[in-house]
C-alpha positions as CSV (number, residue, x, y, z in Angstrom):
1,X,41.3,127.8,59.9
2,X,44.5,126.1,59.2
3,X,44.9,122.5,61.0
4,X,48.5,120.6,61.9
5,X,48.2,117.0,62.4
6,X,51.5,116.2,64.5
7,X,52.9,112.6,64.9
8,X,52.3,110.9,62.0
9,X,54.0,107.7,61.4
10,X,51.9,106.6,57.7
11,X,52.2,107.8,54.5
12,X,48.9,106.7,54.1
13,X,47.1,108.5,56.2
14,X,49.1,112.0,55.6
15,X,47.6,111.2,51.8
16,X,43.7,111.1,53.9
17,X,44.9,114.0,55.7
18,X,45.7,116.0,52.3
19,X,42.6,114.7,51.0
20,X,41.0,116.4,53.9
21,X,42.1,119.7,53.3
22,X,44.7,119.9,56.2
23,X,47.8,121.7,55.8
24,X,50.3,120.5,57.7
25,X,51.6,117.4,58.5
26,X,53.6,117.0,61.8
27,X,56.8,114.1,62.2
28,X,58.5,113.2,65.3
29,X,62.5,112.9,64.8
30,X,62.4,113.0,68.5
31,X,64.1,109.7,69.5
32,X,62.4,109.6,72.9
33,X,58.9,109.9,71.6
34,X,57.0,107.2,70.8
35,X,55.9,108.7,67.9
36,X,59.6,108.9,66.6
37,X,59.1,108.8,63.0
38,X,62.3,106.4,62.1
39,X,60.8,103.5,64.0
40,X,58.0,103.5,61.5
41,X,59.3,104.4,58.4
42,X,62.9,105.4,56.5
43,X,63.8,108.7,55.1
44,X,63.0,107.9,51.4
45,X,59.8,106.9,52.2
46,X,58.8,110.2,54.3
47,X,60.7,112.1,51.4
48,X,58.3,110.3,48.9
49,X,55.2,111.4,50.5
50,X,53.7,114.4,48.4
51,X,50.3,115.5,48.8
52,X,48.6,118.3,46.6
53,X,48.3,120.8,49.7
54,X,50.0,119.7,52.5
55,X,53.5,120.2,54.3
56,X,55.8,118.4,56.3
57,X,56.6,119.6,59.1
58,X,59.8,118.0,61.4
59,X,59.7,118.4,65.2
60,X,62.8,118.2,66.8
61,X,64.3,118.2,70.4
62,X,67.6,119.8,71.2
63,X,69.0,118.2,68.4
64,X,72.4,118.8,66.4
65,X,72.3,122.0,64.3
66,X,73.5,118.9,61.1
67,X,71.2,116.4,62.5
68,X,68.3,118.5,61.5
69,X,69.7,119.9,58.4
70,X,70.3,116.8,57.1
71,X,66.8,115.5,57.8
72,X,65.4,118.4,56.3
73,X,66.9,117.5,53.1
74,X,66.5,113.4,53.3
75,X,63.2,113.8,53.7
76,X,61.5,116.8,52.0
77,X,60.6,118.9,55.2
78,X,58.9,122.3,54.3
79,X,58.9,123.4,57.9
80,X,61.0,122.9,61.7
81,X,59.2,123.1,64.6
82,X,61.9,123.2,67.2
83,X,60.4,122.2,70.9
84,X,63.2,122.0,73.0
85,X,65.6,124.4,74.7
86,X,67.4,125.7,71.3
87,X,68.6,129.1,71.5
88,X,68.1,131.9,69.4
89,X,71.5,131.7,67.7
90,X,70.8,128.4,67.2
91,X,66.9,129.2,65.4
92,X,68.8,131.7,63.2
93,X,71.0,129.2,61.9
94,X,68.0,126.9,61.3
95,X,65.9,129.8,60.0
96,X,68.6,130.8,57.6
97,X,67.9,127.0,55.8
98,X,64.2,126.8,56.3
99,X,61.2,127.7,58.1
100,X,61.2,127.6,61.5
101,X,58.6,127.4,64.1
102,X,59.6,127.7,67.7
103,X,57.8,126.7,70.5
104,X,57.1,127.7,73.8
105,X,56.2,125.2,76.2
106,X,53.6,127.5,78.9
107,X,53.6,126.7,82.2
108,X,50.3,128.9,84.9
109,X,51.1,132.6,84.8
110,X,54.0,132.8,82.0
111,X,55.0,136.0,80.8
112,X,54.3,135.1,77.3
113,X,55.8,138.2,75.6
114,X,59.1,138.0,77.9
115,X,59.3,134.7,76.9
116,X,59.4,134.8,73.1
117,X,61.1,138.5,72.8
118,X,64.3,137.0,71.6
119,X,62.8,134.9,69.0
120,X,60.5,137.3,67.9
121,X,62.7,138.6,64.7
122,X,64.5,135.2,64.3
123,X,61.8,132.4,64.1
124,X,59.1,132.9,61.9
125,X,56.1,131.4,63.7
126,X,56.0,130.4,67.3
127,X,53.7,127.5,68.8
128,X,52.5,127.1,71.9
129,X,52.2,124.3,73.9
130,X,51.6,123.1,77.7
131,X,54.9,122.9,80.1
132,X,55.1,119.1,81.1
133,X,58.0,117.2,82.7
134,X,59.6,116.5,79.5
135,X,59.7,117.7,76.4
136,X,57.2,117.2,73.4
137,X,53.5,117.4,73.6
138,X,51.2,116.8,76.9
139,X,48.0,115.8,75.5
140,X,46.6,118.6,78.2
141,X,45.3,122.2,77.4
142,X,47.0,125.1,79.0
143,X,45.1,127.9,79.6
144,X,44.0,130.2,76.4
145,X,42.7,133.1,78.2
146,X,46.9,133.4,79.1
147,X,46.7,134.4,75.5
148,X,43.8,136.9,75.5
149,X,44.5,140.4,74.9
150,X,48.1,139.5,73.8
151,X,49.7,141.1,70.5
152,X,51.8,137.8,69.6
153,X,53.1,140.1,66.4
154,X,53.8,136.4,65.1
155,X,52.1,133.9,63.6
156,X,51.5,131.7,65.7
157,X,50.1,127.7,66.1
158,X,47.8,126.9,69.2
159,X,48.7,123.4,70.6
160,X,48.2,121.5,73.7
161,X,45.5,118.7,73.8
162,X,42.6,120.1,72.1
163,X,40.2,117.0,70.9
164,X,37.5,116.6,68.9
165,X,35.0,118.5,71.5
166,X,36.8,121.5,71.0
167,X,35.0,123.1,68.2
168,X,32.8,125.7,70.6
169,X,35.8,126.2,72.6
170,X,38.4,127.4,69.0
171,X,35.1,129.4,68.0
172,X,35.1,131.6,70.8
173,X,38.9,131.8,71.0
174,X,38.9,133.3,67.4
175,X,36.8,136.3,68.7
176,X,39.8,137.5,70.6
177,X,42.1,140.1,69.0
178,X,45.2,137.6,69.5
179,X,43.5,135.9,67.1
180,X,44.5,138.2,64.2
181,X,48.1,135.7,64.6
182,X,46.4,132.6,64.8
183,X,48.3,130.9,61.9
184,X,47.1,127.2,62.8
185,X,45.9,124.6,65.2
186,X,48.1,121.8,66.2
187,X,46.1,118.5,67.3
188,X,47.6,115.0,67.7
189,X,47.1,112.5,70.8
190,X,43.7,113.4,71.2
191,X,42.6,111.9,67.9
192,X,44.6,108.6,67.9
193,X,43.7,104.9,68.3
194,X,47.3,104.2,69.5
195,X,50.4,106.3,69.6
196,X,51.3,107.5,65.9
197,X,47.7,106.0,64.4
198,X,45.4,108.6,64.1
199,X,41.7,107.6,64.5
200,X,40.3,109.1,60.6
201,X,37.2,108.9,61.0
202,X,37.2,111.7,64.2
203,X,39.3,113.7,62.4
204,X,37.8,113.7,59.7
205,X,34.5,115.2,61.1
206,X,36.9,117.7,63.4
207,X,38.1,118.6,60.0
208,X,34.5,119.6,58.9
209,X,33.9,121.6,61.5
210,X,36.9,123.6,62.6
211,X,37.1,124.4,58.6
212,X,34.0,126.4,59.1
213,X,35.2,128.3,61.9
């Protein structure tokens, strides 16, 4: 199973990460965040960061269309995760540039499939996430059995507060046939010591086990 750390603010410990075997490594250019990426460290030096296996992955907010064109080039981003309000014009002319994963914020009940019908043939993954009062990541689950029975017909990235007592939980969720579009999980506040500074050591022994799964 493919893993996305989000919120990284070190080079150094994207480089553990990639050591690791994770895939994807997530940065905050959300300004309100407190993981916003710029407070930690400059474009050059995100750019510099190359690891044998892993990709960089931006996360932006309702941000100028230029804004994150120009950050996908200043700093080497593979991917965009887009986890605001953007709309699909907007994702196509984003998707035209670079891959883009759009996500979907899930409040109790959502019609997932109404939801992401117009992105379906414009994004090229989707994520989902847990609806909170702003925008970015909760640190709670939503509920997966939402999911359950659902052709996605897009890879997709499961977010939303899983930590490192999870590993039963991802097991049994792989049994179900959404599962054949499980592309990657997305952990981040649940494995740091403070905001931005993951804790290594639990990840590293999530790593070990979700790997398996």
């Amino acid at each position: 199973m493919r893993i996305k750390v989000c919120g990284m603010t070190s080079a150094g410990q994207v480089l553990q990460l990639d050591d690791m075997g994770v895939e994807f490594a997530g940065f905050i250019f959300y300004p309100k965040s407190p993981r916003y990426v710029y407070k930690f460290m400059s474009r050059p030096e995100i750019k510099k960061i190359k690891g044998r296996g892993i990709n960089k992955v931006g996360v932006f907010v309702n941000a100028p269309l230029e804004e994150v064109l120009q950050a996908v080039d200043d700093c080497g981003l593979y991917l965009v995760q887009l986890h605001g309000d953007e709309t699909p014009k907007y994702c196509e002319k984003i998707a035209d540039y670079v891959t883009v994963v759009k996500a979907f914020r899930l409040r109790e009940d959502e019609n997932i499939l109404w939801k992401v019908k117009d992105y379906r043939d414009i994004a090229d993954m989707f994520l989902f996430d847990t609806e909170g009062a702003g925008y970015g990541g909760t640190g709670r689950k939503f509920d997966w059995k939402m999911l359950q029975g659902l052709n996605i017909g897009k890879p997709f990235f499961l977010s939303g507060g899983i930590e490192p007592g999870d590993t039963d939980k991802l097991k049994e969720f792989v049994k179900d046939p959404v599962a054949k579009d499980l592309f990657s999980i997305d952990v981040n506040s649940r494995f740091e010591i403070s905001p931005g500074i993951k804790d290594m050591n639990k990840l590293k022994d999530f790593i070990a086990a979700i790997k398996q799964v």
